[in-house]
C-alpha positions as CSV (number, residue, x, y, z in Angstrom):
1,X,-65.6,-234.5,24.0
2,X,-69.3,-235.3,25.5
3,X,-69.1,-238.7,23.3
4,X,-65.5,-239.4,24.6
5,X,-66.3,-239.4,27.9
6,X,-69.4,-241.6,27.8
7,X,-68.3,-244.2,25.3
8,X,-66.1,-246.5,27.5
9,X,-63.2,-248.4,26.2
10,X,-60.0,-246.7,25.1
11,X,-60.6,-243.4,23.3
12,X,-58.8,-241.3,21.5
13,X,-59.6,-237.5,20.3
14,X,-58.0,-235.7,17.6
15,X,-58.0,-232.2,17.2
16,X,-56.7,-230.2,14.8
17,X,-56.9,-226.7,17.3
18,X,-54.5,-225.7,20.1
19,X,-57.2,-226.2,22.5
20,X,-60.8,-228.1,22.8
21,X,-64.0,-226.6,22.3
22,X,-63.2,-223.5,21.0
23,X,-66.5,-223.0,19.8
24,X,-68.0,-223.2,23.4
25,X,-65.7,-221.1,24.2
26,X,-66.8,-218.3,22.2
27,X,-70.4,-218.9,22.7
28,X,-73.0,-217.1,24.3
29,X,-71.2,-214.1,24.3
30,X,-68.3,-215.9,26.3
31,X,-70.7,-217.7,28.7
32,X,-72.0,-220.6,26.5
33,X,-75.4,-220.7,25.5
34,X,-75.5,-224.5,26.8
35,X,-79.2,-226.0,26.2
36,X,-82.6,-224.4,26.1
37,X,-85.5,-225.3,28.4
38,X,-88.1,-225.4,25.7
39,X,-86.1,-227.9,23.7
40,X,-88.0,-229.8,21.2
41,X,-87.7,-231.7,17.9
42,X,-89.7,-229.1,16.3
43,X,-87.1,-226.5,16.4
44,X,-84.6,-228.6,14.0
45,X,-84.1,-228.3,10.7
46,X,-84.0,-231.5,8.8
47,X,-85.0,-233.2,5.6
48,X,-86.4,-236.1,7.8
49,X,-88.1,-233.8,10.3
50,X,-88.0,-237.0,12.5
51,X,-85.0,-237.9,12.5
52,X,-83.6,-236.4,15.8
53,X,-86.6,-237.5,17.8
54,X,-85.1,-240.7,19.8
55,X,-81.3,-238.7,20.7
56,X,-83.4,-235.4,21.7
57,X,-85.8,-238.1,23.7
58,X,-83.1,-240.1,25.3
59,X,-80.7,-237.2,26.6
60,X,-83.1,-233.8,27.1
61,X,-82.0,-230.4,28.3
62,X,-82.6,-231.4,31.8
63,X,-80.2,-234.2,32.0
64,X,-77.9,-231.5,30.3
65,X,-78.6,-229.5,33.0
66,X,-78.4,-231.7,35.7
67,X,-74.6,-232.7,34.6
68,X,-74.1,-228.5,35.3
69,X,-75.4,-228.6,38.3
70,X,-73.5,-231.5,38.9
71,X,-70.0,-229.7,38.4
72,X,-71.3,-226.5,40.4
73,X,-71.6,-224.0,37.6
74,X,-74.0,-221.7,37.9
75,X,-76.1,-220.3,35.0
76,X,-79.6,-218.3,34.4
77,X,-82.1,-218.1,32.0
78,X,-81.6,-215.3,30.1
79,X,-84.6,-215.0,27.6
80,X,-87.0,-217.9,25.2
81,X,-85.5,-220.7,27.7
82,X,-81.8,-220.0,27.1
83,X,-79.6,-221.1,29.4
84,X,-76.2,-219.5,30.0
85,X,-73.6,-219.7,32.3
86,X,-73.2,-217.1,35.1
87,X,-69.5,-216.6,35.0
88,X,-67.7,-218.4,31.6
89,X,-67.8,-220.1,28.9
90,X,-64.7,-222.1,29.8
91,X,-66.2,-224.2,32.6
92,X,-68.3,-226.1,30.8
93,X,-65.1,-227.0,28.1
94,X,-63.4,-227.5,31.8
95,X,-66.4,-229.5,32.9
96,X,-65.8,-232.0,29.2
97,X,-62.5,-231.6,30.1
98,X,-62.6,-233.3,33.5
99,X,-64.8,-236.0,32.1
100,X,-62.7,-236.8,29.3
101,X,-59.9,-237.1,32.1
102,X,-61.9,-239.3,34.5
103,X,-62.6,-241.1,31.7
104,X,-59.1,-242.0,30.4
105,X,-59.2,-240.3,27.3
106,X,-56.6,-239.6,25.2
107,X,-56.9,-236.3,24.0
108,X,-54.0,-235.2,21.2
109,X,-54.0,-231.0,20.0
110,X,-52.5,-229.7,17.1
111,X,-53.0,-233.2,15.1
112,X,-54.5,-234.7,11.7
113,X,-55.7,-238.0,10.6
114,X,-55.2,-238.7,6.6
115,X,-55.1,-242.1,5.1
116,X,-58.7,-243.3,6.7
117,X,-59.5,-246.3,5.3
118,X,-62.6,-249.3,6.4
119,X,-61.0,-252.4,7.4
120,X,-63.2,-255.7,7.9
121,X,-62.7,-255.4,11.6
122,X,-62.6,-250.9,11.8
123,X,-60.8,-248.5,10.3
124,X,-57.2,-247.6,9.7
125,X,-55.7,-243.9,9.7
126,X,-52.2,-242.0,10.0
127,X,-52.3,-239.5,13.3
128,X,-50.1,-236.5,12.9
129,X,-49.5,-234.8,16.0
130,X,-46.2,-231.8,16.6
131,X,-44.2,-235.5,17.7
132,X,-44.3,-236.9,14.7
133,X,-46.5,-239.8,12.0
134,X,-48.4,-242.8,14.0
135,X,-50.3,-245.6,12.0
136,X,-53.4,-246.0,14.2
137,X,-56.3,-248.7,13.8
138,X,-59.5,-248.2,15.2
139,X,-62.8,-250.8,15.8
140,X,-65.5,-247.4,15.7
141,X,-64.9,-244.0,14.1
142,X,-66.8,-241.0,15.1
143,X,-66.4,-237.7,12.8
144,X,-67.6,-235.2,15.3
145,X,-66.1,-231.8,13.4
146,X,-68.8,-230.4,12.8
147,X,-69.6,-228.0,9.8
148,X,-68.3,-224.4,7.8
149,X,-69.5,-221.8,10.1
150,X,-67.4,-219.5,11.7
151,X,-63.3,-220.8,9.4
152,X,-61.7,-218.5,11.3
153,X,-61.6,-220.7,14.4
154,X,-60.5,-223.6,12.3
155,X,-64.0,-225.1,11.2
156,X,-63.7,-227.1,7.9
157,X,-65.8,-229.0,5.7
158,X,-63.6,-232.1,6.2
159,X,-66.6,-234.2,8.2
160,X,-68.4,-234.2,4.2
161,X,-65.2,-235.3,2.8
162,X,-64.5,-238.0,5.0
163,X,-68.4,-239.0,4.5
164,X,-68.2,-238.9,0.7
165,X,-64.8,-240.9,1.0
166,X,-66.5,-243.9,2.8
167,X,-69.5,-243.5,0.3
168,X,-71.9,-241.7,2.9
169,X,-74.4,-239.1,0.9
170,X,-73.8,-235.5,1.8
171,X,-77.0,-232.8,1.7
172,X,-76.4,-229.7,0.0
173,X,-74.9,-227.1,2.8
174,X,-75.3,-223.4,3.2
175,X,-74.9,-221.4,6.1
176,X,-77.3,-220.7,8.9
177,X,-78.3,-218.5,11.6
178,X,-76.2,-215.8,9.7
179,X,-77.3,-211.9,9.3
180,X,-78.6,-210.7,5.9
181,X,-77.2,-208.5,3.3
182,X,-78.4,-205.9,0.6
183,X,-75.8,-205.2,-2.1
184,X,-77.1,-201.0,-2.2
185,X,-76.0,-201.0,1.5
186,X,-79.8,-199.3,1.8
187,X,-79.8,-199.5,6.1
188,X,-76.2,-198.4,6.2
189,X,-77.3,-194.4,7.4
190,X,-79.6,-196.7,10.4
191,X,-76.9,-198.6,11.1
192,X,-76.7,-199.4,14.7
193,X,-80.5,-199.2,15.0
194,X,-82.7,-202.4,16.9
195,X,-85.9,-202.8,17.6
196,X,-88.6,-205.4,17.9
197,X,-89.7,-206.7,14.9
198,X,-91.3,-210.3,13.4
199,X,-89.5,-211.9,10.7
200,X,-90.4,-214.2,8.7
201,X,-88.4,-215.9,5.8
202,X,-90.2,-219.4,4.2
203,X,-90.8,-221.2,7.3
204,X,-92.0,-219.9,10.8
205,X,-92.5,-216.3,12.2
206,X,-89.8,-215.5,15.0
207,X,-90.3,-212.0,17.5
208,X,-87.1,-211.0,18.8
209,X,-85.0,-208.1,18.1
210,X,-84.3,-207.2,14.8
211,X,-80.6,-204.8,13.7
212,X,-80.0,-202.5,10.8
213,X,-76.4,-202.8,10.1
214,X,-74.0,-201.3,7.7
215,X,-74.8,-204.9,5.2
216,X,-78.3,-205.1,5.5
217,X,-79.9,-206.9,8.6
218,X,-79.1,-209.2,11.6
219,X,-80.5,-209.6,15.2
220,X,-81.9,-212.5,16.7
221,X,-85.1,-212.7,14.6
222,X,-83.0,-212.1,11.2
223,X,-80.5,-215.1,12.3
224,X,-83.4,-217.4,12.4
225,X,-85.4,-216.5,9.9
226,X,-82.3,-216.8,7.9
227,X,-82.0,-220.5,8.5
228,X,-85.6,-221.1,6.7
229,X,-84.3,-218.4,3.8
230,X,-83.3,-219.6,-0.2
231,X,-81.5,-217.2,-2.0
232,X,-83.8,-214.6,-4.3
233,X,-86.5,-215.1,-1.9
234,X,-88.4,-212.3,-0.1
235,X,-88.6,-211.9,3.5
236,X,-91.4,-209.9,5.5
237,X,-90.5,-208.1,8.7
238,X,-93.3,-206.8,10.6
239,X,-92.3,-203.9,12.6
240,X,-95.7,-204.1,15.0
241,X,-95.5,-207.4,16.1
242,X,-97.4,-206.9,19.3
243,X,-98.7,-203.4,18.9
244,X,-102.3,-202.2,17.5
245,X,-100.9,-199.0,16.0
246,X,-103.9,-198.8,14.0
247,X,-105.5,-197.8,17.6
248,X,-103.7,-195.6,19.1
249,X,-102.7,-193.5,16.2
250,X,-106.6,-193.0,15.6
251,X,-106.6,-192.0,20.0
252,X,-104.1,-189.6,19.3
253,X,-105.4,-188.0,16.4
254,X,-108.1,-186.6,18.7
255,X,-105.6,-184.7,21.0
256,X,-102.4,-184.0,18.6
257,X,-103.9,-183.5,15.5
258,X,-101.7,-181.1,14.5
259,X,-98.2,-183.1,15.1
260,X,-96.5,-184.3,12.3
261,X,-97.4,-188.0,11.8
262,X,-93.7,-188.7,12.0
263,X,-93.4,-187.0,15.4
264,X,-96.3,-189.9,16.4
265,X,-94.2,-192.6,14.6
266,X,-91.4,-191.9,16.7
267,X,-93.2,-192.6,19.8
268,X,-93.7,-196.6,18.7
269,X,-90.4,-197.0,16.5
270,X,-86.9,-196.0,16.2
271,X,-87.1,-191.9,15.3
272,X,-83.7,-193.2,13.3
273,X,-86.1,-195.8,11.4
274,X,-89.1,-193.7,10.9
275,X,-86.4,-191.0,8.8
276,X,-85.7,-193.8,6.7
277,X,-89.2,-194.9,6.5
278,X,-89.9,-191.6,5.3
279,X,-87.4,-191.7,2.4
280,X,-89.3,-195.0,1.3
281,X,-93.1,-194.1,2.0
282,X,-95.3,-190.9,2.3
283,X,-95.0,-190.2,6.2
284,X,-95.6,-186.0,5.1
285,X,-98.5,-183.9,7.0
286,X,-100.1,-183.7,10.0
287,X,-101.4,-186.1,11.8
288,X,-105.5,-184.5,11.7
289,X,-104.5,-185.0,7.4
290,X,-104.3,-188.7,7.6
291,X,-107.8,-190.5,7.3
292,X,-108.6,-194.1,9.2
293,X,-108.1,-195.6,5.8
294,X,-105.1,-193.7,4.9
295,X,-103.7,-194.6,8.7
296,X,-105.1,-198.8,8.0
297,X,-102.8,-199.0,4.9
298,X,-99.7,-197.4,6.4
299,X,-100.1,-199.8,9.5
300,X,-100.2,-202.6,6.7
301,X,-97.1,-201.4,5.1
302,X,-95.1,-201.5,8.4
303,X,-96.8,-204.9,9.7
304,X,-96.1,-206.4,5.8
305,X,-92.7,-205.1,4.8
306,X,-91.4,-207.1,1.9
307,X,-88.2,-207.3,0.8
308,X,-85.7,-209.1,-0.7
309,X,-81.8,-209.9,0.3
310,X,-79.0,-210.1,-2.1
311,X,-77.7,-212.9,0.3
312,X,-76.3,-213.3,3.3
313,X,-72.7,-213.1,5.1
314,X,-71.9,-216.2,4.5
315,X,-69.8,-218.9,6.8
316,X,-67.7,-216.2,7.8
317,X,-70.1,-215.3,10.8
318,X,-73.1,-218.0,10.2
319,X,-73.5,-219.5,13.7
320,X,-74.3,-222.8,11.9
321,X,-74.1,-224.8,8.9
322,X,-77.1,-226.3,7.1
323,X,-77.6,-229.4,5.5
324,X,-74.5,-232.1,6.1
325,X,-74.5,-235.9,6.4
326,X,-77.3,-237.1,5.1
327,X,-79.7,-239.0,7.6
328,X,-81.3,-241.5,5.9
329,X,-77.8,-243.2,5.6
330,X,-77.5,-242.8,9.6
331,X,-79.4,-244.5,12.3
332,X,-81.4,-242.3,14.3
333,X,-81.1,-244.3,17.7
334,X,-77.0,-244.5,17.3
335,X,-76.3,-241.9,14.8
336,X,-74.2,-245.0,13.0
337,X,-73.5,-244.8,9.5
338,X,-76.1,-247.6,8.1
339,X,-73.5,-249.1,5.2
340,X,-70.2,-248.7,7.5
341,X,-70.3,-250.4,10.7
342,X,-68.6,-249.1,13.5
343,X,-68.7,-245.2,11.6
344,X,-70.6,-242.6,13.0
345,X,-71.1,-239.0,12.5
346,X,-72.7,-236.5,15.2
347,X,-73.5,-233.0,16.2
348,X,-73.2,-230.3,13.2
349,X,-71.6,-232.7,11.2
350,X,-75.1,-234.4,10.2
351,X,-78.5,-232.4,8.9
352,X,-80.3,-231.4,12.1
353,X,-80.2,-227.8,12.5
354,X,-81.5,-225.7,15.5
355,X,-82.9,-222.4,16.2
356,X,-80.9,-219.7,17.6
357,X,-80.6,-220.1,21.7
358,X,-79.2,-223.2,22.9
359,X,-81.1,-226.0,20.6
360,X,-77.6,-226.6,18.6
361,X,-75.5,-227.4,21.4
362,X,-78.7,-229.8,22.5
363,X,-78.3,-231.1,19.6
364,X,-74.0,-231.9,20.2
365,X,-74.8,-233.4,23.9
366,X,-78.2,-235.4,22.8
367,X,-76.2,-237.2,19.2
368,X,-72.8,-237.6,21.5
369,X,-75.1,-239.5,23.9
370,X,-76.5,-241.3,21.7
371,X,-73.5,-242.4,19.8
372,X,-70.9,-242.7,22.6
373,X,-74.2,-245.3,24.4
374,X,-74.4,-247.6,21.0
375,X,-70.3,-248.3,21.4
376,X,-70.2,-248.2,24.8
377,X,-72.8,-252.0,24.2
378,X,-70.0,-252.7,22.2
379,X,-67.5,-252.9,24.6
């Protein structure tokens, strides 16, 4: 929707759901998590780690934000620079919406294309739409349908058949921002139970909240970590990320002695998690019984918890997809395929992948910009 309205000329969108940006739509909670403010190329995922450099340069999170403010919908920061909208999700698909419309677009629901085919001068395709079979031509092609995550609203891997049909290399794909799991169900009696934790998974550390659930574990800090994860690896949670138990355990030693070290626990963590804990370390005695050394490992223990997931849920609630069309066969600056003229794959579809808060939709407006600019010269 963001490229059709910018790329000029006669444009038409085909979408396969009974209504546009479903996605957006159930986003954010229902308010759409629309760009973050600390947007920046290090927070994508990418086998060329450049690669999304110029589109992120050329349309930021502020011009994003400026085209909000533009259409009078008010949003807030809510946390780590994400933006969200104040009232719904459904006025920023109204907000593409009107700019599609202003625009002239064509937009068709409930329709298919099969039969693509490069022609010398574009591309040919049959549109199905609920009126019936139209042979179409077309001089540029944009595969905007971004990736696996989240079938049950009608995402597909068709964007990596469509690349592999025209010869375009596909990255291996797995799913992203997605909650782990542990086949003995081993947090399932915590279930329900968050608190703040540091995760880390193969790549960088992330402190945000971290959930026990019936599976294994999910929460903001899982969900990114997850993205950096390959399967059979360990991951280390850190259940002290900004607290110097060490300290104040020794502090309280002097004055409640005689509590049960649990009892002490409980004041820093979850008093569901510290039961668990128990049943995996030696929390027993008093808290006089446990020596600064005794006290220096356990802290370790909690600030170094290794461990490792039987896998993860899957596309089925991954927030994104990893991996895609491969970007040494795009052009960074136009997001054009470099062997097919006129052919261009953007947003999820390709293999940039952001962090959890914003940075994926970013990454939608910034490549549709990008694209919808290179055939708009065309015109």
């Amino acid at each position: 929707m963001m490229c059709a309205a910018h790329a000029g000329g006669s444009v038409l969108v085909v979408d396969h759901a009974k209504a546009p940006g479903e996605k957006i739509r159930i986003s954010g909670g229902g308010r759409c998590n629309f760009t973050n403010m600390h947007c920046t190329p290090d927070a994508f995922i990418c086998a060329n780690p450049h690669f999304a450099k110029s589109a992120l340069a050329r349309y930021t999170q502020w011009d994003f934000i400026e085209l909000v403010d533009a259409h009078g919908i008010a949003w807030h920061e809510k946390t780590l620079g994400q933006l969200f909208c104040d009232t719904s999700a459904k006025e920023i698909v109204a907000m593409l919406r009107g700019l599609m419309q202003k625009a002239g677009v064509d937009l068709r629901l409930h329709s298919t294309l099969t039969d693509i085919a490069a022609r010398d001068a574009g591309f040919s395709m049959t549109l199905h739409t609920p009126d019936g079979t139209t042979p179409i031509t077309a001089r540029n092609f944009v595969v905007a349908s971004g990736g696996k995550s989240i079938p049950k609203m009608g995402a597909t891997g068709r964007a990596y058949e469509i690349a592999a049909q025209m010869g375009i290399p596909v990255t291996d794909t797995r799913a992203g921002l997605v909650p782990f799991t542990f086949t003995d169900a081993r947090f399932a009696p915590i279930s329900g139970t968050a608190t703040p934790a540091r995760v880390t998974a193969q790549g960088p550390a992330f402190d945000e909240a971290l959930l026990f659930t019936h599976r294994g574990l999910s929460g903001p800090a899982v969900l990114q970590a997850s993205s950096y994860w390959t399967e059979g690896a360990p991951i280390t949670v850190n259940l002290l990320p900004d607290s110097d138990l060490l300290a104040k355990l020794r502090s309280q030693r002097q004055t409640y002695g005689r509590r049960n070290l649990t009892t002490e626990l409980s004041h820093h963590l979850p008093a569901r998690l510290v039961d668990h804990l128990s049943g995996i370390m030696d929390l027993g005695g008093n808290l006089a019984d446990w020596s600064d050394a005794k006290l220096g490992t356990l802290v370790d223990r909690l600030s170094h918890w290794v461990m490792t997931p039987s896998g993860t849920e899957g596309y089925r609630t991954a927030e994104v997809t990893l991996g895609g069309i491969d970007t040494d066969a795009l052009s960074s600056k136009t997001l054009e395929a470099k062997t097919r003229p006129g052919l261009y794959f953007i947003g999820e579809a390709v293999d940039v992948t952001g962090w959890l808060g914003g940075y994926n939709f970013q990454w939608a407006w910034s490549s549709a910009m990008a694209c919808a600019a290179d055939i708009a010269q065309k015109q």
